[in-house]
DRENROLO-382094 format. One record per residue (C-alpha): x, y, z; residue in three letters. Coordinates in steps of 0.25 Angstrom, whole numbers, padded with zeros to 4 digits, always signed. Layout:
XYZAla
...
//
This chain:
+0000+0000+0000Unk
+0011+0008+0004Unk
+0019+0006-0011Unk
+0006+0009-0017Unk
+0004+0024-0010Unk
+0018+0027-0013Unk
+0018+0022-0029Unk
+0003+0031-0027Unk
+0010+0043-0022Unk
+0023+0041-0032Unk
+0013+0042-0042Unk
+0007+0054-0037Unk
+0020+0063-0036Unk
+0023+0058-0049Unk
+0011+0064-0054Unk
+0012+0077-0047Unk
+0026+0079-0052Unk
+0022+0076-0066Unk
+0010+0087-0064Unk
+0019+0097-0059Unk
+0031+0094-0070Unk
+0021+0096-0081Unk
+0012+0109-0079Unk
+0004+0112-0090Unk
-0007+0125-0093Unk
-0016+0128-0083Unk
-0031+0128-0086Unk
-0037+0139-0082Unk
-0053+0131-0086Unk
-0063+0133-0095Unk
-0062+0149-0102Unk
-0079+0156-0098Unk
-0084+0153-0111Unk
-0097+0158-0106Unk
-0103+0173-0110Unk
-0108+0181-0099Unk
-0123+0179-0096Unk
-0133+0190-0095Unk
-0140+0190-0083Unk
-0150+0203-0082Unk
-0152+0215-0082Unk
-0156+0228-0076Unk
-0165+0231-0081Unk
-0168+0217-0088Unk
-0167+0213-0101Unk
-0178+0219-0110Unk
-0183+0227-0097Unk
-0196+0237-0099Unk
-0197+0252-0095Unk
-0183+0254-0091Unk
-0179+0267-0087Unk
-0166+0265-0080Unk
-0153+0268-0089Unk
-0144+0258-0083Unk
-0144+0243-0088Unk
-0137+0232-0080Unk
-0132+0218-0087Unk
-0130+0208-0078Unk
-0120+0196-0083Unk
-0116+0183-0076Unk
-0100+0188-0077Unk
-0092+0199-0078Unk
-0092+0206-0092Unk
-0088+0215-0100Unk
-0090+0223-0113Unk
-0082+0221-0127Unk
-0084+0234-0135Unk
-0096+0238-0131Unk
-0095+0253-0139Unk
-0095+0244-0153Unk
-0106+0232-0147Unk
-0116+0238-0138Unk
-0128+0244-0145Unk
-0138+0253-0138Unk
-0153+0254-0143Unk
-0159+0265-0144Unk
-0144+0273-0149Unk
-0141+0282-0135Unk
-0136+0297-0136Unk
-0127+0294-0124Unk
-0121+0280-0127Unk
-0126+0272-0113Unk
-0114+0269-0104Unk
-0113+0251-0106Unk
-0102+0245-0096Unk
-0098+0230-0090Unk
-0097+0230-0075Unk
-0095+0216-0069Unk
-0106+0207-0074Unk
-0116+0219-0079Unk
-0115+0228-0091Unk
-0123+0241-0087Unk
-0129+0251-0097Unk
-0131+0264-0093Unk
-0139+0273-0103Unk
-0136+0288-0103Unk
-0148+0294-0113Unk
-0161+0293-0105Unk
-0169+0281-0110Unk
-0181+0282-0119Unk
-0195+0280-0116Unk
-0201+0266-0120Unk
-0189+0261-0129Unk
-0181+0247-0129Unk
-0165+0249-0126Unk
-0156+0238-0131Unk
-0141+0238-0128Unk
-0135+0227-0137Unk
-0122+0223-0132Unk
-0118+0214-0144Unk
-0108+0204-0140Unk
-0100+0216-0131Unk
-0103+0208-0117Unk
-0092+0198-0114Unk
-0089+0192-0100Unk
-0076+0197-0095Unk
-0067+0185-0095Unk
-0068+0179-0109Unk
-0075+0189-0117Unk
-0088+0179-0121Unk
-0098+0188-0125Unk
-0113+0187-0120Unk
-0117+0185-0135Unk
-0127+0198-0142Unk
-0133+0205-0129Unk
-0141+0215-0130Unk
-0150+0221-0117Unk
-0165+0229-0120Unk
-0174+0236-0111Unk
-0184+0247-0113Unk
-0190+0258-0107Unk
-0203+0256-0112Unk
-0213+0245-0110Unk
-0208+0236-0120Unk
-0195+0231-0127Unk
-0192+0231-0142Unk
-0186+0218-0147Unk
-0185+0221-0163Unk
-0173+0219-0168Unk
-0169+0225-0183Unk
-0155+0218-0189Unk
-0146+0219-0200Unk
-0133+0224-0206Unk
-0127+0236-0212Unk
-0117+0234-0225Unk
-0109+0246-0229Unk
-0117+0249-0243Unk
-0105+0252-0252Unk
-0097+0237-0250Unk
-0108+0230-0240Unk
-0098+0229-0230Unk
-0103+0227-0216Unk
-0103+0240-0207Unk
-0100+0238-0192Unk
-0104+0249-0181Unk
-0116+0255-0187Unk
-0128+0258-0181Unk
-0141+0254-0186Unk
-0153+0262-0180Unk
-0169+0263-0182Unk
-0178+0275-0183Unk
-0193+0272-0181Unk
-0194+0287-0187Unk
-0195+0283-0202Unk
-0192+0299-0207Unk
-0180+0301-0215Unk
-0175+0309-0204Unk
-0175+0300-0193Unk
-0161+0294-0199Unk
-0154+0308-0197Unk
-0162+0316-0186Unk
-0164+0305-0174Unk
-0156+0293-0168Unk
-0158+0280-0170Unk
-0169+0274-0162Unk
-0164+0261-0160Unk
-0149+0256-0165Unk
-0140+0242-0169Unk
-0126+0242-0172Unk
-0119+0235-0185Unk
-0107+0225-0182Unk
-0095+0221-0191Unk
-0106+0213-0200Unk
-0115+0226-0201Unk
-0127+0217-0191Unk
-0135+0226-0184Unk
-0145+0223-0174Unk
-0156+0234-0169Unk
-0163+0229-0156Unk
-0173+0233-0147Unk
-0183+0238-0161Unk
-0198+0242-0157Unk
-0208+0237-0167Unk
-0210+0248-0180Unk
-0203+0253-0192Unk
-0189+0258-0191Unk
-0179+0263-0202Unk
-0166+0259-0200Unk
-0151+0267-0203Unk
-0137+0263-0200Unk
-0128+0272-0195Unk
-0112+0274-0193Unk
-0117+0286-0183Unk
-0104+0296-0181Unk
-0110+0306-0171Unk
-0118+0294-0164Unk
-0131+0302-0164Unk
-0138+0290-0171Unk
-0143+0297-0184Unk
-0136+0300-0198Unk
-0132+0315-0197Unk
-0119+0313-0204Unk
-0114+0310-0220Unk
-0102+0303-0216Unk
-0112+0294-0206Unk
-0114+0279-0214Unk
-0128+0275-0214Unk
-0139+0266-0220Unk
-0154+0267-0220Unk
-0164+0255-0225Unk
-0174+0261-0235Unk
-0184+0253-0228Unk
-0193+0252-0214Unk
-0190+0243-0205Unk
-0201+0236-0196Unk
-0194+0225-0186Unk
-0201+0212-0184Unk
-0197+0197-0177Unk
-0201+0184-0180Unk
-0201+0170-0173Unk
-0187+0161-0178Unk
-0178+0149-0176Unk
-0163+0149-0176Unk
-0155+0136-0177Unk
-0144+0134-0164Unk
-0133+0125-0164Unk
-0130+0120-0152Unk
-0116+0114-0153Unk
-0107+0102-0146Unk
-0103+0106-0133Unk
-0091+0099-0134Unk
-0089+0102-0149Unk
-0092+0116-0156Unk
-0092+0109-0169Unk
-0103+0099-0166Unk
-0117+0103-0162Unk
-0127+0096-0156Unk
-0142+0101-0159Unk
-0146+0114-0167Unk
-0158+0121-0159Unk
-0168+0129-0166Unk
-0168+0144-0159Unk
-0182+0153-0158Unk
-0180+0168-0158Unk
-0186+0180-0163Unk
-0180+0186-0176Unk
-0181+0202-0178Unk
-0183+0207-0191Unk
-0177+0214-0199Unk
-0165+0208-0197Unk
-0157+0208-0211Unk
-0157+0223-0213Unk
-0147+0228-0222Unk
-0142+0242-0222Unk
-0133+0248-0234Unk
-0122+0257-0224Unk
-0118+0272-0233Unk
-0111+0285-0229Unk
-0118+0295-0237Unk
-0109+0303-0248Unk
-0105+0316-0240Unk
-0112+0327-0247Unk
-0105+0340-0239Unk
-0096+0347-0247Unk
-0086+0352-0243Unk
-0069+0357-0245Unk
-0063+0346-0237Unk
-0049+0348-0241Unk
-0038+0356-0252Unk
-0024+0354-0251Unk
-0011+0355-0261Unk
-0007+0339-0260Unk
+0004+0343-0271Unk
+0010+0356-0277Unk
+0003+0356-0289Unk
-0012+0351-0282Unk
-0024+0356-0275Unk
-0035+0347-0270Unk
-0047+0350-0265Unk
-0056+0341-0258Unk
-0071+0341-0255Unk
-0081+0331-0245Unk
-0090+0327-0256Unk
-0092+0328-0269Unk
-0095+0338-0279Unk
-0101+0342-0293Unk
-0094+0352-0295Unk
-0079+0357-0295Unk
-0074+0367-0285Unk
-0067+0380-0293Unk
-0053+0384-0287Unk
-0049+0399-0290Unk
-0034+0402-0291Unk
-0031+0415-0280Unk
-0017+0416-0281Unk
-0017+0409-0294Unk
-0024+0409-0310Unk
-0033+0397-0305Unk
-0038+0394-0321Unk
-0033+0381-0327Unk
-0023+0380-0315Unk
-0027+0365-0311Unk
-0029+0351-0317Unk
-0042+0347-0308Unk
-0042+0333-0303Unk
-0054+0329-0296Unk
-0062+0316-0292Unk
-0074+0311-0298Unk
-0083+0319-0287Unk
-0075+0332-0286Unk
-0073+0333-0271Unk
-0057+0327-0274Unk
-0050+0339-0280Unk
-0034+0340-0284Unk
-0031+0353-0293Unk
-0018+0351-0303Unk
-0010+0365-0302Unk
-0007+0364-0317Unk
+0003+0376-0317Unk
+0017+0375-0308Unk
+0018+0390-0306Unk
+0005+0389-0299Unk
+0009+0377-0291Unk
+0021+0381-0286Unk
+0016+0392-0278Unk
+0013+0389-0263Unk
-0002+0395-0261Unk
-0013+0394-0269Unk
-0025+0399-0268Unk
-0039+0395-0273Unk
-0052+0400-0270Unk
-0061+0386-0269Unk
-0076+0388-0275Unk
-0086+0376-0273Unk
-0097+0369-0265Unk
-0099+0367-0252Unk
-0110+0361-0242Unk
-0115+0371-0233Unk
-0122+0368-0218Unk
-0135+0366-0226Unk
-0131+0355-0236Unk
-0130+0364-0247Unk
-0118+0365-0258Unk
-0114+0379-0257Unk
-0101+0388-0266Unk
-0090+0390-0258Unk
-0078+0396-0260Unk
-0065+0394-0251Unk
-0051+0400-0251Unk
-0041+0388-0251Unk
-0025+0389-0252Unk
-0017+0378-0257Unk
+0000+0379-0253Unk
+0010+0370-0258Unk
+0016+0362-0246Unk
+0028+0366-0250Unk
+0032+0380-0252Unk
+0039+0383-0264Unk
+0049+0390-0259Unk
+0053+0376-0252Unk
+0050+0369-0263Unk
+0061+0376-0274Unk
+0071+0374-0261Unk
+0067+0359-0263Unk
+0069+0358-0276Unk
+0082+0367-0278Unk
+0087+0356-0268Unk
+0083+0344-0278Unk
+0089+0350-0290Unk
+0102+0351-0280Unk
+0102+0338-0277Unk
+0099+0334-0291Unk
+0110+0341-0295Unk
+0121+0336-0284Unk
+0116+0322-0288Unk
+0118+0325-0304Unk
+0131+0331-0300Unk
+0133+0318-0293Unk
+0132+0309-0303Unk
+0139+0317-0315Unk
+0128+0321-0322Unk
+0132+0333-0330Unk
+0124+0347-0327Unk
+0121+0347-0342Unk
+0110+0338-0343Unk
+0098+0345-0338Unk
+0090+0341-0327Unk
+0075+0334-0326Unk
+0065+0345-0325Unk
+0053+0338-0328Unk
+0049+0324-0323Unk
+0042+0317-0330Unk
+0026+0316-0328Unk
+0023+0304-0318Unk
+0016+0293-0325Unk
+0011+0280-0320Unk
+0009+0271-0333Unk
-0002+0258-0327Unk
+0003+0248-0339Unk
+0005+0237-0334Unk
+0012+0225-0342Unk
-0001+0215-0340Unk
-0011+0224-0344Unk
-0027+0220-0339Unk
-0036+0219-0349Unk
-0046+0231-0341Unk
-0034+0239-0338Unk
-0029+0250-0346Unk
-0016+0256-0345Unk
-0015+0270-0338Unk
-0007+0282-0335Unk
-0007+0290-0321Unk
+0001+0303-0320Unk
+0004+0311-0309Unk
-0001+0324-0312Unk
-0010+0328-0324Unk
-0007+0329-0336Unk
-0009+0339-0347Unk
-0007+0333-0359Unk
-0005+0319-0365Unk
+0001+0315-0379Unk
-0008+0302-0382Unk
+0002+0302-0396Unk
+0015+0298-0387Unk
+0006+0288-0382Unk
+0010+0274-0391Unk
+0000+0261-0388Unk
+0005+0247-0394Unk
-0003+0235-0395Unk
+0007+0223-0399Unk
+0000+0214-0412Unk
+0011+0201-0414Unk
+0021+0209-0413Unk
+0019+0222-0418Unk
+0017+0233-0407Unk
+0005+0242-0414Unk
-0002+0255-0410Unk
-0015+0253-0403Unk
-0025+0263-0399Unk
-0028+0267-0384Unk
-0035+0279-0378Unk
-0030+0287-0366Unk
-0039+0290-0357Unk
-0039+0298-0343Unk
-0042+0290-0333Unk
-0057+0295-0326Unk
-0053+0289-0312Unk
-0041+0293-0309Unk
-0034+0308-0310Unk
-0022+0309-0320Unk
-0024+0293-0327Unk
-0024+0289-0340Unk
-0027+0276-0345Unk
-0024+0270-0360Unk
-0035+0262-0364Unk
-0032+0253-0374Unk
-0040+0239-0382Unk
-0033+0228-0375Unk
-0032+0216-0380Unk
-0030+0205-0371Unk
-0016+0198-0369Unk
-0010+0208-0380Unk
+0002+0219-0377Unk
+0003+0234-0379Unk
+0013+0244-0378Unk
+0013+0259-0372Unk
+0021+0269-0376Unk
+0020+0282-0372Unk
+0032+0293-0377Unk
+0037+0304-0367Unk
+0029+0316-0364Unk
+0015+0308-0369Unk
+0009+0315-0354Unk
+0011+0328-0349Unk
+0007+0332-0336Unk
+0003+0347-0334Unk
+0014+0350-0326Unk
+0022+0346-0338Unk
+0028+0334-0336Unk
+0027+0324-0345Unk
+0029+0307-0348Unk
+0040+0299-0349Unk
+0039+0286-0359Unk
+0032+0275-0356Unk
+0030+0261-0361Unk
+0022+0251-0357Unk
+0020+0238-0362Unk
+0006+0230-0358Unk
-0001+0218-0362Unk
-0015+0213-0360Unk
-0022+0202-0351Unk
-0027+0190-0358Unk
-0042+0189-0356Unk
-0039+0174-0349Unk
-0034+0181-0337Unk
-0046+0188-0333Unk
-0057+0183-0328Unk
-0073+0188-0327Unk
-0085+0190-0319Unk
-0099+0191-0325Unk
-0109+0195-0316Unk
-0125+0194-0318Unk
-0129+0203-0307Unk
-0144+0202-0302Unk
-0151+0211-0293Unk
-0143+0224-0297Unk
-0148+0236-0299Unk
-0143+0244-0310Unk
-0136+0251-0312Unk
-0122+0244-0306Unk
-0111+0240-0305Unk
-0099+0228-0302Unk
-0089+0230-0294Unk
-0079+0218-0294Unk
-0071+0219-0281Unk
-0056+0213-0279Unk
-0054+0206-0264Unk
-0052+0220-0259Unk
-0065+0225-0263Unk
-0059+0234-0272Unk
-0067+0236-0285Unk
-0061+0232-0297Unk
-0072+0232-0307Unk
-0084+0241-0309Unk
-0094+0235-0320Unk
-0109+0239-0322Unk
-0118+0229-0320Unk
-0126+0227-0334Unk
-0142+0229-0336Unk
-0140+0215-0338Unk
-0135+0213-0324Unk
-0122+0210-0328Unk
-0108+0213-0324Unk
-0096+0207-0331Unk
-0081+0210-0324Unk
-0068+0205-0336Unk
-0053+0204-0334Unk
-0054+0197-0320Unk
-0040+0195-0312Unk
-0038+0180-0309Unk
-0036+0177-0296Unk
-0044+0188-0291Unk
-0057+0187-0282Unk
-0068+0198-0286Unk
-0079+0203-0279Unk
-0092+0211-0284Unk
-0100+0223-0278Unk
-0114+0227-0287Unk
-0116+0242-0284Unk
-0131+0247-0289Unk
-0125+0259-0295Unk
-0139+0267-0295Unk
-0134+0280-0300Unk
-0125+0274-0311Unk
-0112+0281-0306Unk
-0102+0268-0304Unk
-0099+0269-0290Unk
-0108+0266-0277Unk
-0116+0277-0270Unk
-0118+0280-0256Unk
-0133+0282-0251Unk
-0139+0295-0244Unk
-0148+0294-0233Unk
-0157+0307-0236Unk
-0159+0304-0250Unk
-0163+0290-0244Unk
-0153+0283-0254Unk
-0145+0270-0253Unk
-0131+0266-0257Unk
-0129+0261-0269Unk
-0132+0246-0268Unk
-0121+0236-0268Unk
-0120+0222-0268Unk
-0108+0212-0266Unk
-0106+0198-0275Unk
-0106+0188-0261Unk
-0093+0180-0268Unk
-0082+0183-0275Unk
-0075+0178-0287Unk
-0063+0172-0290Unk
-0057+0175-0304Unk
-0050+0166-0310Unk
-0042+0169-0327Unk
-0051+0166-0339Unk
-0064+0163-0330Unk
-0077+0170-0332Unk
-0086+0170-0318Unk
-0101+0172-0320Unk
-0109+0177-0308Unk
-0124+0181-0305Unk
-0125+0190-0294Unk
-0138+0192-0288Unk
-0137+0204-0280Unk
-0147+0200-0269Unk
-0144+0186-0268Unk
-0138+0187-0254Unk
-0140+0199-0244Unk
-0132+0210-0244Unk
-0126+0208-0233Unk
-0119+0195-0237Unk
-0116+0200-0251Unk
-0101+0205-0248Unk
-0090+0194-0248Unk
-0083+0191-0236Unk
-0070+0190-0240Unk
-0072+0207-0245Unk
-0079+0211-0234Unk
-0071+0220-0224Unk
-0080+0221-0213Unk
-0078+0208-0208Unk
-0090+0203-0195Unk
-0082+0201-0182Unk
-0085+0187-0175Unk
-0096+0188-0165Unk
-0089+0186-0151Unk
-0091+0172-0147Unk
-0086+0164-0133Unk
-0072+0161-0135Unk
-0074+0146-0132Unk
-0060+0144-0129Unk
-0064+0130-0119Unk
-0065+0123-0131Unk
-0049+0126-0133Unk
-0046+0125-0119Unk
-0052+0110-0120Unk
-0043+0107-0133Unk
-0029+0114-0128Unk
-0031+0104-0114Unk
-0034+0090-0122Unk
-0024+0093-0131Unk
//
C-alpha cells in the first residue's frame, strides 16, 4: 500500500512539473458576444401626452455611443439639436426646443448604441412617444441617387411637408425627417395618416428648408399617401454549433409600411447669380476674367491707359463666364499697369441682371524694370557661355524662338482619330501650301487631300482630318514657317509618318435601346467612368459604338437629352423641372479584336436603383455593424 502512495505521489509531481515547464496562453473565456438589452424607458416606449423633455433609456449593461452626430435622427427636425449622451446603463435625451402639441417624437439611433466592452451594437433602435393622445407609426422609405451618374448619396435629409403649396419647400421646415446612409436608404418614421410631399436636402444652414442654390435637392413630382399591409418574412434559424448549417426557416408576420421604394433623383441647381468672381494677369501678355455663372453676352473692356480697339485675341468657354484676353501688341504688354474699365451684367439683390461697370487694374507680377535686369543677366550669361566654348562673336544670336507646337501623330494611328496640332499662343496666320500630306499607294508616296480644321473644343487646336483607310501609311510634312503665332513666332519643320489601324483590331457594340425617350444620347464609359463615346440614339432606338479597343471593359450611360444640347442638364425646383434623366447599362462588356457585340437595353427593366454597376460605383455601402462573434475562433485556436 505504501509502494502504491509513493509510485501515486511520483506520478503526481511529475505532472506538476510538466505543467509548470510548459506554460501555454491564458484563456481569458468566452468574449460578450451579447448586444446590450433594452429594458425601458421613461417615459415608456410609445408613451401618450408626454410633456417632459427629458427621456431615460435603460439598458442591462454599460453603453456607450458610436458616432452619434452621423447615426441619430431626430423627428420632428429640432432648432436646438437636443443634447443625446450615455451615462452608465442609460442613454438620456434631453430636448431643448419646447415640445409640440399632439405630435409623435421618434429618436432613431441606428446601430449608434454598442455595449461598452466589445462594441455589439443593439441592432436598428429607434424610441417614440408623443405629446398628443396618439402615436403615428407610418413609416415612408427609400433611396436617394445623385441624378447625374445615379450614384448613391450618404447624409442627406429627406423630410415631409403636409403643406402641399410650392412654397412650403422653401419657406417652413420639415415637419418630419430621415437621413440617407452610404446606400442612399432612407427611413422617415413616426408619419400621421394624410398626403405628404417629399424633398431631399444637403441643408447647409440647417434650417430644414432649401433657401440656398449651392444647397443639393430632390423633389417627387407626385403626392405621397403612406399605407401598411399585413406580410410574411422567411427567417433562417442557423446550427448553433455551425454557422453554415441551419436548422429550420421560420415564417415572420410583421406589418410593411408603404411606400417603401421611393426614389429621389438628388440635383444642385445651375447657379444663376451673376457676378465678377475674379480678373488676374496669369502671364504677361494675359488677362482673365471670371464670372459665377454663365452669360449670353460678352463683357466689353475699355483701354484707360491704352487704345483698347483690336488690342486682344479673346478666348473664352462655350458659356462665357471663362475669360482670357490675348494682349496682341508687345508694346502694350510690357507696360506694368493696365487699366480697363469693365461693362457687363450683374445680378442685383432682386434677382434681376443689371449694366454694370467697374474699374479693374491688371500689373504684371514682375516690374519691367526688374525684368530688363533679368534679361541683361541672361544675355551675359549666354554670352560667358558662348565665350566658353569658342563660338565666334560673329555668328548672331537667337532672337526669335520658334512657335511652340505640339504635333499629336502618332505612329499607330486609330482609325476615329485625326492628327492634331496645339500651339502655345494663338496664331495669326497659317500657310496651308507649306502643309504636304502623302498617302503611300505600292510604293509611291502620292499627295492626298486633308482639310485643317480648328478645333471647337479646345483654344489654339487644330486638327487635320483626312480619308483614312485602314491598315495603309501616310506621310506629314510641314516646311518652316507653315504657323505664325501673333507674336511673331513661327514653326520649325515637321514630319511625321502614321499608318492606320486594320479594322480586325477593333471591336463594336450595337445597341437597340427600349424605353428612351428622344432625344438622346450613349455614353460609352472606360472603368473610370470616363466617357469616351458620345453617340445619338437613332429614332430607331439605336446606338452603334465602331473602333472598340480589345482588351477593354465598356460601360453605357443613356442621357434623355430633352433639350437636344448634347450634355446633361441640371433641374430647377421653382420652374418644378427635373434633371435630365439618366440611365446605367446593369453589365459591362468586354471587348475582344474583330468581334461584334449585340445588346438590347431596356431602359426600365431593372430599377434604377440597381441599374449602375458595382464595379464603377464610387459610393460603396458600408457593412452594417454585426457582433464580432469572435467565440467561434476562440474554439478553433484552442483544438488546434
Amino acid at each position: 500500500m505504501k509502494q502504491i502512495y509513493q509510485a501515486f505521489t511520483l506520478l503526481f509531481v511529475v505532472a506538476l512539473v510538466y505543467a509548470c515547464a510548459s506554460p501555454g496562453t491564458p484563456d481569458g473565456g468566452p468574449y460578450d458576444e451579447t448586444p446590450p438589452k433594452f429594458l425601458g424607458a421613461s417615459p415608456q416606449q410609445n408613451a401618450t401626452n408626454i410633456s417632459q423633455r427629458k427621456v431615460t433609456l435603460h439598458f442591462d449593461e454599460i453603453v456607450k455611443l458610436e458616432r452619434a452626430s452621423e447615426k441619430v435622427v431626430v423627428s420632428p427636425p429640432q432648432t436646438e439639436s437636443p443634447e443625446i449622451k450615455a451615462m452608465g446603463k442609460k442613454v438620456i435625451i434631453s430636448f431643448q426646443d419646447t415640445l409640440k402639441a399632439n405630435t409623435t417624437y421618434t429618436v432613431d439611433f441606428g446601430d449608434a448604441i454598442v455595449d461598452n466592452n466589445e462594441g455589439n451594437p443593439l441592432g436598428f433602435f429607434s424610441y417614440a412617444f408623443s405629446t398628443g393622445d396618439k402615436i403615428d407609426t407610418m413609416e415612408i422609405a427609400g433611396t436617394v441617387l445623385n441624378a447625374e451618374n445615379l450614384e448613391p448619396i450618404k447624409g442627406l435629409q429627406v423630410g415631409l411637408h403636409t403643406n402641399l403649396t410650392d412654397t412650403a419647400f422653401t419657406s417652413l421646415p420639415f415637419e418630419r425627417i430621415g437621413l440617407t446612409d452610404s446606400k442612399g436608404r432612407f427611413v422617415i418614421k413616426g408619419v400621421a395618416p394624410g398626403m405628404y410631399h417629399v424633398f431631399a436636402l444637403k441643408d447647409g444652414n440647417q434650417n430644414y428648408k432649401f433657401d440656398s442654390k449651392t444647397e443639393t435637392i430632390a423633389f417627387l413630382d407626385s403626392v405621397v399617401i403612406p399605407s401598411s399591409e399585413p406580410a410574411t418574412r422567411q427567417d433562417t434559424v442557423f446550427n448553433v454549433k455551425d454557422s453554415l448549417i441551419y436548422d429550420t426557416i421560420r415564417t415572420i408576420h410583421y406589418t410593411r409600411y408603404l411606400p417603401d421604394d421611393l426614389v429621389l433623383c438628388a440635383f444642385k441647381e445651375k447657379n444663376t447669380v451673376q457676378y465678377l468672381m475674379r480678373n488676374d494677369r496669369p502671364t504677361l501678355s494675359q488677362i482673365m476674367l471670371k464670372f459665377s455663372a454663365p452669360a449670353d453676352t460678352l463683357p466689353t473692356l475699355k483701354g484707360l491707359n491704352f487704345a483698347h480697339k483690336d488690342a486682344f485675341v479673346i478666348e473664352k468657354n462655350a458659356t462665357n463666364d471663362s475669360i482670357i484676353y490675348w494682349i496682341k501688341d508687345s508694346l502694350l504688354y510690357e507696360q506694368d499697369t493696365l487699366r480697363v474699365e469693365l461693362s457687363y451684367l450683374a445680378t442685383d439683390s432682386l434677382g434681376a441682371l443689371v449694366p454694370k461697370i467697374d474699374t479693374l487694374q491688371f500689373s504684371n507680377k514682375i516690374p519691367k524694370a526688374r525684368r530688363d535686369i533679368l534679361a541683361a543677366e541672361a544675355l551675359k550669361k549666354l554670352l560667358k557661355e558662348r565665350k566658353k566654348k569658342g563660338v565666334s562673336d560673329s555668328i548672331p544670336l537667337k532672337t526669335v524662338e520658334p512657335l511652340k507646337i505640339r504635333v499629336d501623330a502618332p505612329s499607330v494611328l486609330d482609325l476615329d482619330k485625326n492628327i492634331s496640332f496645339q500651339f502655345e499662343e494663338p496664331l495669326a496666320q497659317i500657310d496651308t501650301s507649306k502643309i504636304h500630306f502623302y498617302h503611300k499607294v505600292d510604293t509611291l508616296w502620292n499627295k492626298e487631300r486633308f482639310l485643317l480644321k480648328a478645333d471647337t473644343t479646345v483654344h489654339r487646336r487644330y486638327v487635320l482630318l483626312a480619308a483614312w483607310k485602314p491598315g495603309e501609311e501616310y506621310k506629314l510634312e510641314v516646311d518652316s514657317a507653315a504657323f505664325e503665332g501673333i507674336y511673331g513666332h513661327k514653326t520649325a519643320p515637321i514630319k511625321q509618318q502614321v499608318k492606320a489601324k486594320k479594322l480586325e483590331e477593333y471591336g463594336s457594340i450595337f445597341l437597340t435601346i427600349q424605353g428612351a425617350k428622344l432625344p438622346a444620347y450613349v455614353e460609352l464609359l472606360n472603368a473610370q467612368e470616363k466617357a469616351i463615346r458620345q453617340v445619338p440614339v437613332s429614332e430607331k432606338g439605336t446606338c452603334d459604338f465602331y473602333f472598340l479597343q480589345p482588351n477593354t471593359k465598356y460601360y453605357a450611360r443613356l442621357v434623355e437629352d430633352t433639350n437636344n444640347n448634347g450634355v446633361w442638364d441640371t433641374g430647377n425646383y421653382a420652374e418644378k423641372k427635373q434633371a435630365e434623366a439618366v440611365y446605367y447599362y446593369h453589365e459591362f462588356w468586354e471587348m475582344k479584336a474583330d468581334f461584334e457585340i449585340e445588346t438590347v437595353w431596356n431602359l426600365k427593366e431593372k430599377p434604377l436603383v440597381e441599374q449602375k454597376p458595382a464595379e464603377i460605383k464610387k459610393q460603396k455601402p458600408e457593412e452594417n455593424k454585426k457582433v464580432k462573434d469572435r467565440n467561434k475562433e476562440r474554439e478553433r485556436n484552442k483544438n488546434k
